[in-house]
N, C-alpha and C positions, 0 to 999 in steps of 0.2 A: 378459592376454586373448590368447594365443597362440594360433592356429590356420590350417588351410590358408586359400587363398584361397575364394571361394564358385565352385560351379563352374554358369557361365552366359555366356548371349553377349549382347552388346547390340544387334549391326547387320552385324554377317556372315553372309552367307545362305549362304556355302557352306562355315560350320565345322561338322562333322561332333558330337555330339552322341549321349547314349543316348534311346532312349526315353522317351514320359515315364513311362511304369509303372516303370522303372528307374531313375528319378530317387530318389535317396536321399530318405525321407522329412521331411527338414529342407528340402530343396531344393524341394521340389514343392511345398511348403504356404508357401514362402517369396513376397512379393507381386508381384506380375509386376515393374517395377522392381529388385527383385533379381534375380528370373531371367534376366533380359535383359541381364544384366551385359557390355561385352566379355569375350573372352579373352584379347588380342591388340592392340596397339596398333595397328595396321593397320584395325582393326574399329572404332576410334574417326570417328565422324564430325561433322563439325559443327566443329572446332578445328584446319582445316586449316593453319594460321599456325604450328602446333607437329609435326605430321603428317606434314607433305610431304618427299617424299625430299630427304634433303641439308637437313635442320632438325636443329640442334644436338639436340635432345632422341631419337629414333631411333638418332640415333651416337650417342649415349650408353650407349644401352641395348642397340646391337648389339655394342657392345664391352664389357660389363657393367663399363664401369672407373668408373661414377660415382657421387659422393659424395652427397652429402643434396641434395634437391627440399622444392621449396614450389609447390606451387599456389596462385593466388589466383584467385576468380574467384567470381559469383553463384551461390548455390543450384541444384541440378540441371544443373549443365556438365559432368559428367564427371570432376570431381576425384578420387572414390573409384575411379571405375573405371582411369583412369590409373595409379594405385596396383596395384591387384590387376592391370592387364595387365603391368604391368613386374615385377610378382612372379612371374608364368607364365613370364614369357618369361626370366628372368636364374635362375630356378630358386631362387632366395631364399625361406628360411624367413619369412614372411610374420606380422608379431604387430600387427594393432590395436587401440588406444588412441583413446580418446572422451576429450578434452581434460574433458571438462564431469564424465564419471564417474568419473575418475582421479584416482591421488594422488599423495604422494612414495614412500609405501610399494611401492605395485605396479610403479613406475618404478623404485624401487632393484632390485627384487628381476627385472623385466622386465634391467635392463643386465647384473646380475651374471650370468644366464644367458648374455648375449651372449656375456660372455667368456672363460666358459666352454666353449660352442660356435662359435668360429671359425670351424668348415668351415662352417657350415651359411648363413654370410652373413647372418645376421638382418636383413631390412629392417621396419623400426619405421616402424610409417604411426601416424600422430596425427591428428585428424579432430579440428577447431576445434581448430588449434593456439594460434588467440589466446585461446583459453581458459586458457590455462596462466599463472600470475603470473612472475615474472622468475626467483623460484627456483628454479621445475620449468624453466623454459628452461633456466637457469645447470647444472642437471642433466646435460643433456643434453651441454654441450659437451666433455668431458674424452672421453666414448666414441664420439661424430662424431666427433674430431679425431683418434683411436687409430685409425680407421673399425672401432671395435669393432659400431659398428653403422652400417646408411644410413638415417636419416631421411627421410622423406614428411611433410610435412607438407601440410596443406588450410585454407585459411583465406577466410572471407568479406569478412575485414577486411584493410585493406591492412597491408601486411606492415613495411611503414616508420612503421608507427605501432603497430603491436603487437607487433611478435618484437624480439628483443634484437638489437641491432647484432652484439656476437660471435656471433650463431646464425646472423645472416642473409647476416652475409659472409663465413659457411663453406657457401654454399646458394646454387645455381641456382634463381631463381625464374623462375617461367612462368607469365605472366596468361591466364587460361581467360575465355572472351568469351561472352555469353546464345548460347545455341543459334538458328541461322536458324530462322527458319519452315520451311524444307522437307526441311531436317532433321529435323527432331523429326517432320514429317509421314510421311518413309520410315522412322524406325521405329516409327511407331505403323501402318505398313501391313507392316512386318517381323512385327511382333507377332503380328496380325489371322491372320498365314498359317502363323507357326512352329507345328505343331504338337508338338515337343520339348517348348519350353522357351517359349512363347506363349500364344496362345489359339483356335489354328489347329483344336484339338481342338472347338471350341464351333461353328467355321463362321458364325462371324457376315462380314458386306459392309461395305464403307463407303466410298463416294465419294471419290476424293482430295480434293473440296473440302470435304468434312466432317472428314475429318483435317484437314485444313490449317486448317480453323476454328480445329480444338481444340489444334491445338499455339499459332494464336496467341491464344488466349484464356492459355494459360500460360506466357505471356511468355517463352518460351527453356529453360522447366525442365523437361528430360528425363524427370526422376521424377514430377515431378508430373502431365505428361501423360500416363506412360505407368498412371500409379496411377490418373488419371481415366477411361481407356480400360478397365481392369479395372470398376471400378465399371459403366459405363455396361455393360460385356457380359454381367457377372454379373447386373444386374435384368432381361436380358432372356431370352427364352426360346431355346435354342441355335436357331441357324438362322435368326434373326433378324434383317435387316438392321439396322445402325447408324445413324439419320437426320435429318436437320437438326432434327428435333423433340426428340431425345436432346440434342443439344447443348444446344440456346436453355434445358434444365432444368438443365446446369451453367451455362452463363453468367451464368441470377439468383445463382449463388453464388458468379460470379468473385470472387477477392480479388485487389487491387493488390501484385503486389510490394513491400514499401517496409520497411522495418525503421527504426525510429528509433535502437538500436542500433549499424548497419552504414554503408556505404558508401553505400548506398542513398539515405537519408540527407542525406547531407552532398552528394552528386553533385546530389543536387534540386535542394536548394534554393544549389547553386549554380549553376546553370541556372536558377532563378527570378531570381534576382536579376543574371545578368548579360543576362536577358530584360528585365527593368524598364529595366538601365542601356542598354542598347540600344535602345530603346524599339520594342519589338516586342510591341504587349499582348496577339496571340494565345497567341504562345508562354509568355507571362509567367500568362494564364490556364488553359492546361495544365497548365504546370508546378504552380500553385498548386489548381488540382483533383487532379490527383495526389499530393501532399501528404494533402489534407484526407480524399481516399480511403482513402490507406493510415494514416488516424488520429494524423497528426502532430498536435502541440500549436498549438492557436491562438494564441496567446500568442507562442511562437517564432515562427514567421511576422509578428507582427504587429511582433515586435521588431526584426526583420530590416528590414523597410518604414519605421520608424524609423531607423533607421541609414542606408537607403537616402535617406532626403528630404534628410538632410542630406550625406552623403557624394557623393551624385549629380547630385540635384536643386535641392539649398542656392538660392541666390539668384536664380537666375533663375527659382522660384517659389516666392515664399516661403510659400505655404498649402499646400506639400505638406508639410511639418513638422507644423503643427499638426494636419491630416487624420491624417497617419498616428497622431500621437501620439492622437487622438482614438478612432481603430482598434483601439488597445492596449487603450485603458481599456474601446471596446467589449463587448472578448471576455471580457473581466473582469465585469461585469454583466450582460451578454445573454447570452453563451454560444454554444455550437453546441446546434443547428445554425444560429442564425437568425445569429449571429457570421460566419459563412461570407460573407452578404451584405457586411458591414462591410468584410471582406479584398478581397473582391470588388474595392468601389466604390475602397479605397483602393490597390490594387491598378494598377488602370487608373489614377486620377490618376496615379502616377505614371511608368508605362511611356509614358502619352502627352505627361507633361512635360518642357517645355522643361530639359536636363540642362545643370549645371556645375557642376565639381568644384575651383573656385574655392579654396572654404573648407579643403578640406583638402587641396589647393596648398600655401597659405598657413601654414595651422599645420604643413606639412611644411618649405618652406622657412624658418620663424621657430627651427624646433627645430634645421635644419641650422644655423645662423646663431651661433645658442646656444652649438651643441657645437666650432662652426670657430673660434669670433671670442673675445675678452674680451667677460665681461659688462659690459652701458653700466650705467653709476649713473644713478639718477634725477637730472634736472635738479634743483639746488636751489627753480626758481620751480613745481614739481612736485611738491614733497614737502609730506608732512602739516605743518602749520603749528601743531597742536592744543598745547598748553602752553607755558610761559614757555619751557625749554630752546630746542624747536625755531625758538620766533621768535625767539629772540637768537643762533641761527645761521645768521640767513636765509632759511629755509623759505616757501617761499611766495614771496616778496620777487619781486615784477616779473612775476606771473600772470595774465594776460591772458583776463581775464571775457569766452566765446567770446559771451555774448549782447551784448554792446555792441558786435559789429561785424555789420558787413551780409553776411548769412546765417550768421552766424554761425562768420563765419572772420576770425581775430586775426591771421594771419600768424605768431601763430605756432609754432616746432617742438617734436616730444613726445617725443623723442631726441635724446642731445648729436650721434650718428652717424646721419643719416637714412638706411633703410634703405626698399626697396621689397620688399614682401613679397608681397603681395596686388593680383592681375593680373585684373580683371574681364574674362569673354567677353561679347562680343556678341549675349547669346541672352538672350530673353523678357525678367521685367525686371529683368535683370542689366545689358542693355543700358543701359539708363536711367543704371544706379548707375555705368556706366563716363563715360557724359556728366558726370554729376555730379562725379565726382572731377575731371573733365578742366576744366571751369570753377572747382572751388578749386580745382585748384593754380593759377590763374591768377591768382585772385583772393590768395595767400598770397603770390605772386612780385610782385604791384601792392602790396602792403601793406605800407607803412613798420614 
């Protein structure tokens, strides 16, 4: 898929441009989101953390000496655009690759060209690079490392859990961050007026706070703002103001960011669940509407809040186990939407529960214990006593029936080596369980 860059600006108002009647006929009918493209990295805005003078990524590109990039970063930041500015500006034969429509054939036959044309600097952009399996990466490395070609890669997915270690650490990567709101607002008001390569030619208005609505109804994503700007000025009639009434009829249609997929994902409901463990149940019912919005799996959630009652909330309430576990099997027979209430209710129990993480303390310190120390033998007055063998080697012999003392402590021990493993907090009624221990040991140190 070899071809020039596309030629468009995304956020420079004073790069020079044809006409639009001179706009090549691919260009013009292309959806404003392409047209808007930078040219220039300079025209990049919104990603000033990569941008700003004396930011490794500029020096790179003004001394054209650099080897393979990776972008990571959400849908609509800029990733592709980054790509085609640094293709303008270093003067590089420009060839893109759709990770997802791609093969090993077009990739052999994409490198063999490279190396055949050296002068021309081929820089190879790949778009969803985590789309590619380990082989088509392993592809890649023998002509990065020749720098037969310079690799771009774009990925939504984090890059240490999908690119190959050999790829990645022959690769400057650079995390692309959701676009501000006032960003995405200056160029959806860039748009509005370019008449080139906009839709300055239709004369539509729009309030800065009506932009600013609409870029945050699209959570950071350039494209999709500026593809929703098209729509809303194409239904109206040229001349037209753009107005909070236009908006409020895409907002019934916003969709939530969220891929089950991606980053997005895993970022949640990691945020849900350090909102429970924190016990902050606004934040923990955000996050968990956010989820349920962008169509995550009830079930997953609900599995999560299990693992949470006991990881978290373990003993110091002990009905948050069973609540959650109750939640699970909810979602299971009720379903969504009515399922939703169920995450809800268990939800809050446990963000407003009293938290300790006693339990898995414990089975943490029992395992270090394990793997430091020899393993202890069971006491012979400990072991199974069941058939002739085991009673004529003592088994059993001097086992201490815990209900024939007062409360039901014998004095005595259930290891040759007494170890302390499990350290009760002083919260909800954990507390209790810590008093309780604290009277039998007393009561096992008074007992002959």
């Amino acid at each position: 898929m070899a071809g020039d860059t596309d030629q468009g600006s995304l956020f420079g108002e004073d790069v020079p441009s044809a006409p639009a009647e001179e706009l090549p006929r691919d260009i013009a009918h292309q959806p404003l989101a392409a047209r808007m493209r930078p040219r220039a990295l300079a025209e990049v805005v919104g990603q000033e953390h990569l941008t700003r003078e004396g930011s490794l990524l500029p020096r790179l590109i003004a001394t054209n000496r650099f080897g393979s990039l990776i972008f990571y970063g959400p849908p609509g930041c800029g990733k592709t655009s980054f790509a085609e500015a640094i293709a303008r500006e270093t003067g590089s034969r420009f060839v893109r690759v759709n990770a997802v429509m791609s093969n090993v054939a077009e990739l052999r036959e994409i490198l063999a060209l490279a190396r055949r044309r050296p002068e021309a600097r081929t820089l190879l952009f790949i778009d969803e690079l985590h789309r590619f399996n380990k082989a088509q990466q392993d592809l890649l490395l023998p002509d990065v490392e020749e720098g037969n070609v310079r690799l771009i890669g774009a990925t939504t997915h984090n890059p240490g859990f999908y690119v190959n270690p050999p790829l990645l650490s022959r690769s400057h990567l650079f995390r692309l961050e959701p676009l501000p709101t006032a960003a995405v607002a200056s160029v959806l008001a860039l748009a509005l007026t370019d008449i080139e390569r906009g839709l300055g030619a239709r004369r539509h208005a729009a309030a800065p706070q009506v932009l600013a609505d609409l870029a945050v109804l699209c959570d950071g994503d350039l494209r999709r703002a500026l593809n929703a700007l098209e729509v809303i000025a194409l239904s109206l009639v040229e001349g037209a103001p753009i107005t909070t009434s236009e908006i409020e009829l895409f907002a019934r249609e916003r969709r939530i960011r969220y891929d089950a997929d991606e980053d997005e994902h895993y970022d949640t409901i990691s945020a849900f669940i350090k909102s429970c463990r924190g016990s902050d149940p606004d934040a923990a019912m955000y996050w968990l509407a956010k989820m349920l919005a962008g169509g995550e799996d009830a079930r997953f959630i609900a599995r999560r809040l299990v693992i949470l009652a006991s990881e978290d909330v373990g003993l110091a309430d002990p009905l948050a186990l069973p609540l959650a576990v109750a939640s699970h099997h909810a979602c299971d027979f009720i379903g969504l939407p009515e399922a939703e209430l169920t995450l809800a209710h268990a939800t809050l129990y446990i963000a407003t529960a009293p938290k300790s993480n006693s339990a898995t303390l414990a089975l943490g310190e029992a395992r270090r214990v394990l793997q430091e120390q020899p393993v202890q033998a069971v006491p012979l007055y400990l072991r199974d006593k069941s058939g002739q063998a085991s009673k004529r080697a003592g088994h059993g012999q001097g086992y201490r029936y815990s209900h024939d003392f007062p409360e039901n402590i014998s004095g005595q021990t259930y290891l040759e080596q007494p170890l302390t493993l499990f350290t009760p907090k002083a919260v909800g009624a954990e507390a209790k369980i810590a008093e309780r221990l604290a009277r039998w040991r007393n009561l096992r140190n008074e007992t002959p």
